[in-house]
Each structure stands twice: as C-alpha cells, then as structure tokens.
mmCIF file of the N, C-alpha and C atoms, coordinates in Angstrom:
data_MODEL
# 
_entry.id   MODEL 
# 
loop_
_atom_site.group_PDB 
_atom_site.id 
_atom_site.type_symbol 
_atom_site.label_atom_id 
_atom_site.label_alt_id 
_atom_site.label_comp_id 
_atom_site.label_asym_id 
_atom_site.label_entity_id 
_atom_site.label_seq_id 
_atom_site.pdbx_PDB_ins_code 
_atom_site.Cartn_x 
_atom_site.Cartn_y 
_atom_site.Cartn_z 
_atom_site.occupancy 
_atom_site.B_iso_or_equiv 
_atom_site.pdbx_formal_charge 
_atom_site.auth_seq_id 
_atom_site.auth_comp_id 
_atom_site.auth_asym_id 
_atom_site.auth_atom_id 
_atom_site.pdbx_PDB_model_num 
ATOM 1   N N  . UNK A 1 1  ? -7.012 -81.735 -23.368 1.00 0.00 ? 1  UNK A N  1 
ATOM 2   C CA . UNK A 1 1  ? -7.527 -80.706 -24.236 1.00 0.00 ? 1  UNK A CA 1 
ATOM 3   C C  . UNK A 1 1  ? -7.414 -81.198 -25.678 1.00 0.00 ? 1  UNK A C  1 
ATOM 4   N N  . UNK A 1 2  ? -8.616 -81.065 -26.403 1.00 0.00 ? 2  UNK A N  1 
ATOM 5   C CA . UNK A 1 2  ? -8.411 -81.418 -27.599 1.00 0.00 ? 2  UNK A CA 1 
ATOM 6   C C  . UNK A 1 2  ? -8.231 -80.408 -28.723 1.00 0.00 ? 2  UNK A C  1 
ATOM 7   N N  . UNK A 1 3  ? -7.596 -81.120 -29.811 1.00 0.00 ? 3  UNK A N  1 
ATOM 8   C CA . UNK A 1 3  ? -7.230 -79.935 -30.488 1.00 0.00 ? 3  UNK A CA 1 
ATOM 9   C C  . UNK A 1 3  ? -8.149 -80.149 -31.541 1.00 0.00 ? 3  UNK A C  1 
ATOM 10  N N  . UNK A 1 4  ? -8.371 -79.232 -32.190 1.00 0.00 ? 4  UNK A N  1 
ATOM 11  C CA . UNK A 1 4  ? -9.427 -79.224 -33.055 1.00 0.00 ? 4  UNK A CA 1 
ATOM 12  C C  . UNK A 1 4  ? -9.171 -78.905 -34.614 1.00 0.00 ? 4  UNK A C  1 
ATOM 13  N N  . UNK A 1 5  ? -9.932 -78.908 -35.747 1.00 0.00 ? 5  UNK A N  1 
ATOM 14  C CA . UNK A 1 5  ? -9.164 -78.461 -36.990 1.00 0.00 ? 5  UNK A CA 1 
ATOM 15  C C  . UNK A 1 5  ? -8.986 -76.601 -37.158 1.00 0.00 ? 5  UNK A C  1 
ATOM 16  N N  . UNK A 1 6  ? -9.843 -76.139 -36.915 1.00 0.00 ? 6  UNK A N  1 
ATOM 17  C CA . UNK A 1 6  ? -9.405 -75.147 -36.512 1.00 0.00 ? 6  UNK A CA 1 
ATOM 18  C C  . UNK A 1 6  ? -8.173 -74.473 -35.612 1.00 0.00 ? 6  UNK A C  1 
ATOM 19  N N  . UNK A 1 7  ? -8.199 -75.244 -34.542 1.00 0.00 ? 7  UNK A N  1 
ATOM 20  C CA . UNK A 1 7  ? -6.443 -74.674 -33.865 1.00 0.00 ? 7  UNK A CA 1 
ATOM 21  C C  . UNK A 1 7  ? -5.378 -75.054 -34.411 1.00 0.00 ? 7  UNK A C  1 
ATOM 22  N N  . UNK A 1 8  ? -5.445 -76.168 -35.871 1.00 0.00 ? 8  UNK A N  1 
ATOM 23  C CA . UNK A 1 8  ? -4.561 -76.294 -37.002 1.00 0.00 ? 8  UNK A CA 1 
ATOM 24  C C  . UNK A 1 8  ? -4.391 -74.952 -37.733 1.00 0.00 ? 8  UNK A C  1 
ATOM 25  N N  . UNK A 1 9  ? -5.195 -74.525 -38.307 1.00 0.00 ? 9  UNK A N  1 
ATOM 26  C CA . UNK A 1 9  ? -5.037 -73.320 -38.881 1.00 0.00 ? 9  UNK A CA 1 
ATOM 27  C C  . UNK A 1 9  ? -4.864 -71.807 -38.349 1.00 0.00 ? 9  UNK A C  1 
ATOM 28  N N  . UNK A 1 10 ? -5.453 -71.947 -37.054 1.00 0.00 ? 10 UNK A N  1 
ATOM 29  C CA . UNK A 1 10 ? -4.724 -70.905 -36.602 1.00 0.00 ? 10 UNK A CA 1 
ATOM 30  C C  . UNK A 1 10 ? -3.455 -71.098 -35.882 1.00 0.00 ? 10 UNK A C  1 
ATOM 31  N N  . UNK A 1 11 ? -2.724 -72.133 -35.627 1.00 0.00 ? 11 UNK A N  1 
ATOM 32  C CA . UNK A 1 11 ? -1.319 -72.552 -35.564 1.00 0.00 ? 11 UNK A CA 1 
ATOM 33  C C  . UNK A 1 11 ? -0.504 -72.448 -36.478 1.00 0.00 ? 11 UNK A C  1 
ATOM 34  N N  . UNK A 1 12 ? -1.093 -72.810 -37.878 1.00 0.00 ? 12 UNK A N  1 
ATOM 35  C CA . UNK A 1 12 ? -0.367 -72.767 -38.822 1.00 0.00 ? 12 UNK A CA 1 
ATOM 36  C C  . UNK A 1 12 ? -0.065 -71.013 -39.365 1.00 0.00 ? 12 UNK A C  1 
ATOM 37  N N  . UNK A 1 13 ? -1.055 -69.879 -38.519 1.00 0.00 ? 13 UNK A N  1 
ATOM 38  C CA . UNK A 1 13 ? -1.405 -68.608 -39.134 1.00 0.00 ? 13 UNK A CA 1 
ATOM 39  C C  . UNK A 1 13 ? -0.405 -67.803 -38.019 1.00 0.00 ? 13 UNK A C  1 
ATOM 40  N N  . UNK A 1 14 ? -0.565 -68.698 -36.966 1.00 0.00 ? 14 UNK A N  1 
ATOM 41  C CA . UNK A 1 14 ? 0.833  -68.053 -36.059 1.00 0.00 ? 14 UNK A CA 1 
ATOM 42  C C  . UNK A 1 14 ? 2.207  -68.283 -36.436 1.00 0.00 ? 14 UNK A C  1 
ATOM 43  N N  . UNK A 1 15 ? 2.872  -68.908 -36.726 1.00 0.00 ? 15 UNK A N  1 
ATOM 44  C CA . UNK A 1 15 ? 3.759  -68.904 -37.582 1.00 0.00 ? 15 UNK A CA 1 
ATOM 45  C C  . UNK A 1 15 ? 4.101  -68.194 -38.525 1.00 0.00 ? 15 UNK A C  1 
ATOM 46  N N  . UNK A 1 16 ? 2.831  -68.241 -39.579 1.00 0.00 ? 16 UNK A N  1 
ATOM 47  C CA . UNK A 1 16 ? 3.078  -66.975 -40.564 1.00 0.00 ? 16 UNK A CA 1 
ATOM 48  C C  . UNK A 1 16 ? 3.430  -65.641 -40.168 1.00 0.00 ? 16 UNK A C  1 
ATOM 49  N N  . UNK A 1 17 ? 2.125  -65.537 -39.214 1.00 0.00 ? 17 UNK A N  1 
ATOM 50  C CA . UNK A 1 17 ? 2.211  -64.099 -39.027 1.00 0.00 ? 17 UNK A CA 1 
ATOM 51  C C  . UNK A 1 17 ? 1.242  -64.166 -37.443 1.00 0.00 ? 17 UNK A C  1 
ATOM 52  N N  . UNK A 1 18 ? 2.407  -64.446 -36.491 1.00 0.00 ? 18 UNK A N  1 
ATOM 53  C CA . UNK A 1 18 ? 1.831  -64.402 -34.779 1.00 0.00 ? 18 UNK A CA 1 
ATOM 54  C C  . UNK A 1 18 ? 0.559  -63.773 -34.363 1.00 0.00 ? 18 UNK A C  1 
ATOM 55  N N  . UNK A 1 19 ? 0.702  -62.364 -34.640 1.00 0.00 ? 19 UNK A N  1 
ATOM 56  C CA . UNK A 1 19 ? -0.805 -61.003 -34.374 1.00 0.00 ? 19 UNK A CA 1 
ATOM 57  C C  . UNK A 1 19 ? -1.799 -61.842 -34.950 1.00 0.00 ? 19 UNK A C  1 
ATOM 58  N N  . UNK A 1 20 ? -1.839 -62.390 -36.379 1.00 0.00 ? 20 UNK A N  1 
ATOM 59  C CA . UNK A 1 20 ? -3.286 -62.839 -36.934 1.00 0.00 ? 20 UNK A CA 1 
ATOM 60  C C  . UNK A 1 20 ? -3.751 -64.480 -36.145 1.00 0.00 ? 20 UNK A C  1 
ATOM 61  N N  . UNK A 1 21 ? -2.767 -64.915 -35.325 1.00 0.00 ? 21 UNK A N  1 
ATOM 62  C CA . UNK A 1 21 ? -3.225 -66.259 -35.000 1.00 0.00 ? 21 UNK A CA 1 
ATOM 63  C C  . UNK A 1 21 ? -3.988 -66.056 -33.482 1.00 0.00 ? 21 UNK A C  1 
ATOM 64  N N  . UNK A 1 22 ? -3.532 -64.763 -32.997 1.00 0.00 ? 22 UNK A N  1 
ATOM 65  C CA . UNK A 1 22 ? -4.431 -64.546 -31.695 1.00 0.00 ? 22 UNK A CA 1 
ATOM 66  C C  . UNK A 1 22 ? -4.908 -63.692 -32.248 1.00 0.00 ? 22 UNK A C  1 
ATOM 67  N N  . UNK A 1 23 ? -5.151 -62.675 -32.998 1.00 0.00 ? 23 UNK A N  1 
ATOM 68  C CA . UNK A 1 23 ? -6.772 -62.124 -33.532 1.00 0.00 ? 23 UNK A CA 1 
ATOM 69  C C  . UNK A 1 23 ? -7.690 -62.987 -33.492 1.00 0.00 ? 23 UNK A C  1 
ATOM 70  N N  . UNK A 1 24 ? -7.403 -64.180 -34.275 1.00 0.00 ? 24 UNK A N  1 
ATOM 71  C CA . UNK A 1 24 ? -8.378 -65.119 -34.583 1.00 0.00 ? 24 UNK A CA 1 
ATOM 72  C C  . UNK A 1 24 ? -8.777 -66.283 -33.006 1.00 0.00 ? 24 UNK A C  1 
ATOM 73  N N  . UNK A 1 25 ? -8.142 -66.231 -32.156 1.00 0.00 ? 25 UNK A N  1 
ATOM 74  C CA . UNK A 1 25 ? -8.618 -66.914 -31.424 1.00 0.00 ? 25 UNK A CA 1 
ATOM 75  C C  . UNK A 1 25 ? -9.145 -66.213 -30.010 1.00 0.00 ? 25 UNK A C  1 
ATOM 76  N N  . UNK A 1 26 ? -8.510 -65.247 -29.900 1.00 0.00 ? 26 UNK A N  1 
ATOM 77  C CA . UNK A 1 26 ? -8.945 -63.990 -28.790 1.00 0.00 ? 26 UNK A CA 1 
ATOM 78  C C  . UNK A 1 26 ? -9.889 -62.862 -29.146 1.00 0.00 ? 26 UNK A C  1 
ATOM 79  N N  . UNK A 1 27 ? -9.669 -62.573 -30.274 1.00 0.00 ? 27 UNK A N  1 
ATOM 80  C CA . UNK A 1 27 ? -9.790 -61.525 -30.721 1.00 0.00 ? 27 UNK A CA 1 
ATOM 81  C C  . UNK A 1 27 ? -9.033 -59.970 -30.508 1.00 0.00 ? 27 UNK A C  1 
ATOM 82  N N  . UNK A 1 28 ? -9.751 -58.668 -30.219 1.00 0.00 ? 28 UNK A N  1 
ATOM 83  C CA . UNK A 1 28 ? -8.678 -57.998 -30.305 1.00 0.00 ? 28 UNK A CA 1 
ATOM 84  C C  . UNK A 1 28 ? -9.164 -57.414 -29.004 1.00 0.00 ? 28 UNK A C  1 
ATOM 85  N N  . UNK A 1 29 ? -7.782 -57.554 -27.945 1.00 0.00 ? 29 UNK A N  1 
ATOM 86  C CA . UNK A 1 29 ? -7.463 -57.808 -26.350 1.00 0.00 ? 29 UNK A CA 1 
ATOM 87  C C  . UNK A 1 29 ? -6.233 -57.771 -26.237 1.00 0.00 ? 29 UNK A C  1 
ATOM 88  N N  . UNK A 1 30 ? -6.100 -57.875 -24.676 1.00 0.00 ? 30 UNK A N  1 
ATOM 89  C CA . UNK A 1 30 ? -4.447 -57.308 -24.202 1.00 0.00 ? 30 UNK A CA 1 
ATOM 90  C C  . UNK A 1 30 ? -3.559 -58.016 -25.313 1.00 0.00 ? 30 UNK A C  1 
ATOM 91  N N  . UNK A 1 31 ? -4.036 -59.349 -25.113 1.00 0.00 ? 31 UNK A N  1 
ATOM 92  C CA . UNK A 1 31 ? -3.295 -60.464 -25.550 1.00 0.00 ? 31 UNK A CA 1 
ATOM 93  C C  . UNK A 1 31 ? -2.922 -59.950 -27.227 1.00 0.00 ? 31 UNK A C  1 
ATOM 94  N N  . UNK A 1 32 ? -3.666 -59.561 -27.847 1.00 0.00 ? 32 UNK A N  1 
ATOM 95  C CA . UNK A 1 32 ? -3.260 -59.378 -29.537 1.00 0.00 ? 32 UNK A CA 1 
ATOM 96  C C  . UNK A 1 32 ? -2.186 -57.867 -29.351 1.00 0.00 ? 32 UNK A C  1 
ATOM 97  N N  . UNK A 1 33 ? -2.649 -57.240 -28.646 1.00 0.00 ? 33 UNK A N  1 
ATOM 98  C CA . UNK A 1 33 ? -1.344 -56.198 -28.225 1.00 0.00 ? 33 UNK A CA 1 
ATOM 99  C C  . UNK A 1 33 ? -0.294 -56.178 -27.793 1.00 0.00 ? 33 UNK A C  1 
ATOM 100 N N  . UNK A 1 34 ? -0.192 -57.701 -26.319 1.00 0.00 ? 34 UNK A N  1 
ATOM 101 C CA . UNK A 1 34 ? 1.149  -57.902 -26.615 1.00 0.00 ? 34 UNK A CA 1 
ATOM 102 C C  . UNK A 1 34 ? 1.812  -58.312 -27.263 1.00 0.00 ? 34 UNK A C  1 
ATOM 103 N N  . UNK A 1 35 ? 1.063  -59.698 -28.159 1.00 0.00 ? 35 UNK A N  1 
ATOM 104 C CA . UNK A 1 35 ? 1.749  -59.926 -29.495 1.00 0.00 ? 35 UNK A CA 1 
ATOM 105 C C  . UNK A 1 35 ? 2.363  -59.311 -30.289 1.00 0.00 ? 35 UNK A C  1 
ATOM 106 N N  . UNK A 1 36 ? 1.699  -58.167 -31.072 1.00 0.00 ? 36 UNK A N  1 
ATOM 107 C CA . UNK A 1 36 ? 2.132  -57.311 -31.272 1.00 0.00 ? 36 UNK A CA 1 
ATOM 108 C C  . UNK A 1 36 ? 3.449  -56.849 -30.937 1.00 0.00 ? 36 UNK A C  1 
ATOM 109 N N  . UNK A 1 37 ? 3.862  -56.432 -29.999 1.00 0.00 ? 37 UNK A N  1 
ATOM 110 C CA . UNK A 1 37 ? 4.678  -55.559 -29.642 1.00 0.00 ? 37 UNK A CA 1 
ATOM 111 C C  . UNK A 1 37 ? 5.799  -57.036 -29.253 1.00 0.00 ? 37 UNK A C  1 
ATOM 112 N N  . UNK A 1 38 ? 5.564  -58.151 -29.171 1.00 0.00 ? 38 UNK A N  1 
ATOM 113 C CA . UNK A 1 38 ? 6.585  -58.842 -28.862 1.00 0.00 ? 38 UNK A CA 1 
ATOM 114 C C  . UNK A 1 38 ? 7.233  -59.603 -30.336 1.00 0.00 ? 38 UNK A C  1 
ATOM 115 N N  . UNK A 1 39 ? 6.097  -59.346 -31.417 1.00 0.00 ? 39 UNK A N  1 
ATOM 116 C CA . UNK A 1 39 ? 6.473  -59.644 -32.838 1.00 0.00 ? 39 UNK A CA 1 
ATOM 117 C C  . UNK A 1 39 ? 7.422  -58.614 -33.333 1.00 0.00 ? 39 UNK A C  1 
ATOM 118 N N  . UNK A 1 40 ? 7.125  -57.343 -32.905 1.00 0.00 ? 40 UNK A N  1 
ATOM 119 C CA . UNK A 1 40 ? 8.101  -56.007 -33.434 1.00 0.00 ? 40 UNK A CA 1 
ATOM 120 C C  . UNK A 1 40 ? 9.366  -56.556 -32.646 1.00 0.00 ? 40 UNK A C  1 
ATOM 121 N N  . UNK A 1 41 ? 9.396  -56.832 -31.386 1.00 0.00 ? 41 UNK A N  1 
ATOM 122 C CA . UNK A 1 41 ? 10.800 -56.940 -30.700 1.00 0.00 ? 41 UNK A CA 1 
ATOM 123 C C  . UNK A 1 41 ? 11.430 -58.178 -31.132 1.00 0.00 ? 41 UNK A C  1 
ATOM 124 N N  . UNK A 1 42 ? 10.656 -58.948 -31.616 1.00 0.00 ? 42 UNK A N  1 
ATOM 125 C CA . UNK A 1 42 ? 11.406 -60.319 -32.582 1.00 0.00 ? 42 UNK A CA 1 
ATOM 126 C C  . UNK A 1 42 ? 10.281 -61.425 -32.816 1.00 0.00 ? 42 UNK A C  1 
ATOM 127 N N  . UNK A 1 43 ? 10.512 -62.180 -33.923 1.00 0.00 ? 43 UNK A N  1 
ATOM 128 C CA . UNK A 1 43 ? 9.875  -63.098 -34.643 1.00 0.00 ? 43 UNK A CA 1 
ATOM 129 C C  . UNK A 1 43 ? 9.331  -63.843 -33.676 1.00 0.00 ? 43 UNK A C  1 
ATOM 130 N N  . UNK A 1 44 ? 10.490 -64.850 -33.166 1.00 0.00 ? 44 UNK A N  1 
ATOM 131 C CA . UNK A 1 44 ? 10.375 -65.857 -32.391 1.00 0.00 ? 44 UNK A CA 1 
ATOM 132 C C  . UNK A 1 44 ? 9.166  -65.721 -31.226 1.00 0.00 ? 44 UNK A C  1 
ATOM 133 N N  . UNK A 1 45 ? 9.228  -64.235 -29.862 1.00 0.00 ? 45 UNK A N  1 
ATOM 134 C CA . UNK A 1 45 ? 8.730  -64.455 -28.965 1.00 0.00 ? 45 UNK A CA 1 
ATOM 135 C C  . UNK A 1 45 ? 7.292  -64.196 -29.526 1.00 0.00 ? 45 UNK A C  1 
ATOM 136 N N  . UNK A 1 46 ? 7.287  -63.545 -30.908 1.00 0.00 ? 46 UNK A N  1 
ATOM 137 C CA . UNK A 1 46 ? 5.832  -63.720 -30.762 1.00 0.00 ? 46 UNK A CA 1 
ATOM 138 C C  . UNK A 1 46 ? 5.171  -64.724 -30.976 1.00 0.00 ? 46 UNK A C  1 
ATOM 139 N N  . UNK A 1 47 ? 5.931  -65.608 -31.838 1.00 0.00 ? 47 UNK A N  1 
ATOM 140 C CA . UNK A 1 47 ? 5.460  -67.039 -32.368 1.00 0.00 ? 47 UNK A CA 1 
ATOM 141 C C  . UNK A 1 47 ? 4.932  -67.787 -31.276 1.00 0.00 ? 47 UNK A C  1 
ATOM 142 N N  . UNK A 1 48 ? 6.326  -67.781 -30.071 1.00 0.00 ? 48 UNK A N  1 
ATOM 143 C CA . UNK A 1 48 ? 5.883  -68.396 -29.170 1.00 0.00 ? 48 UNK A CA 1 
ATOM 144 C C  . UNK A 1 48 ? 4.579  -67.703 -27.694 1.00 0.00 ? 48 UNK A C  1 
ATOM 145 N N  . UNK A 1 49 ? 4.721  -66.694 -27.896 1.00 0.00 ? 49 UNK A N  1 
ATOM 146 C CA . UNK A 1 49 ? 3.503  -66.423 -27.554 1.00 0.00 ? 49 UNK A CA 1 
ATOM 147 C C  . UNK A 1 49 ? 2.093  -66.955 -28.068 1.00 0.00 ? 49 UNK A C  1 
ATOM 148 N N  . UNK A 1 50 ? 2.027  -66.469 -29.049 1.00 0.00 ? 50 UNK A N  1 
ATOM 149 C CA . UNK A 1 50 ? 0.910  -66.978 -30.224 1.00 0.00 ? 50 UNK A CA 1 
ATOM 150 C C  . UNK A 1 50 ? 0.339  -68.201 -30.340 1.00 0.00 ? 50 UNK A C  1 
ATOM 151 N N  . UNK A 1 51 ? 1.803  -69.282 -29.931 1.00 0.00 ? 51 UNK A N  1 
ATOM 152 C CA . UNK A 1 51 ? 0.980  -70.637 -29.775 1.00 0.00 ? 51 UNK A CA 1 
ATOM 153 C C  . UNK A 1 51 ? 0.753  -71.192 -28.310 1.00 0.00 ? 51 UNK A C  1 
ATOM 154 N N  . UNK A 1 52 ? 1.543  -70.079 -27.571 1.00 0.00 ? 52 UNK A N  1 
ATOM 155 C CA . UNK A 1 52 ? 0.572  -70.508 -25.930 1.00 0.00 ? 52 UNK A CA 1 
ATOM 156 C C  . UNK A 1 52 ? -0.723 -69.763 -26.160 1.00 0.00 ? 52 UNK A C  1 
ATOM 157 N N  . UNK A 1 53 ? -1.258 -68.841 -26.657 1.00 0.00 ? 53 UNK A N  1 
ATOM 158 C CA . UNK A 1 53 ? -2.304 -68.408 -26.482 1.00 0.00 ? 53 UNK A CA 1 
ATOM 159 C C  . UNK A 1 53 ? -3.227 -69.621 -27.009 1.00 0.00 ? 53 UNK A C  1 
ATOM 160 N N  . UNK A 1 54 ? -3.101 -69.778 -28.391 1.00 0.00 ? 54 UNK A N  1 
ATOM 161 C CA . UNK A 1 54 ? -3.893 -70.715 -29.074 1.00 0.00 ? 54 UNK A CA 1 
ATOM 162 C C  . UNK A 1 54 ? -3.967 -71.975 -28.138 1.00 0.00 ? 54 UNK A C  1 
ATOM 163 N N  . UNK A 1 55 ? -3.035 -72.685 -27.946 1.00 0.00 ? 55 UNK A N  1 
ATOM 164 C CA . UNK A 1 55 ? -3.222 -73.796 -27.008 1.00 0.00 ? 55 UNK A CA 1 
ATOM 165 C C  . UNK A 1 55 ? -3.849 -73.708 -25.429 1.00 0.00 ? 55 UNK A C  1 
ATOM 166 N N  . UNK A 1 56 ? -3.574 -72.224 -24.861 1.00 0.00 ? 56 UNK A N  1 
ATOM 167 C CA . UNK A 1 56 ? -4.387 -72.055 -23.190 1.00 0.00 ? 56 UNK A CA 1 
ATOM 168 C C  . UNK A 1 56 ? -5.420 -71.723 -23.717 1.00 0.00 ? 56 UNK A C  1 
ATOM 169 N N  . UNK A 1 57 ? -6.556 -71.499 -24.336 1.00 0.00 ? 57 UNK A N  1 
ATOM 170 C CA . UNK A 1 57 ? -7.877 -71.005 -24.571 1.00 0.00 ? 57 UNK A CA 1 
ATOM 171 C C  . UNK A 1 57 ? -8.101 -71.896 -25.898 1.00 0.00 ? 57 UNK A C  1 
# 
C-alpha cells in the first residue's frame, strides 16, 4: 500500500486532533463517531484509532 502526500497530512491532522483526520479520510460515518467518543475517553486511543483508519482505507 502506498502512501501518498495526502495520508501525510491527514496523519499529521490525526495527531493534532484524531476526529478531523478520519473526517477527512472517511468522512462522516460510524468510524468518525467512534473516534469521537474514543478521543473524549482519552487522547491516545483516538490517535490510535485515527491512524488505523487512515492507513486501512
């Protein structure tokens, strides 16, 4: 799978802020809702959510 310049920046936007890095690559779906709710329950799992999403799709 290649990565592209774009999944730079939305990698780099998950980090910032998890919800906006799968907005931008899902859009708005289960997936940006659980983010969500796993960013409220802590930083980390959403981060790491955020960059399996970006990297499986």
């Amino acid at each position: 799978m290649a990565v592209t310049c774009s999944d730079i920046f939305k990698l780099i936007f998950a980090i910032i802020l998890p919800p906006l890095g799968v907005f931008l690559e899902r859009g708005c779906s289960s997936s940006l809702f659980i983010n969500i709710i796993l960013t409220i329950l802590g930083y980390i799992p959403g981060i790491i959510h955020a960059v399996y999403v970006i990297m499986k799709y």
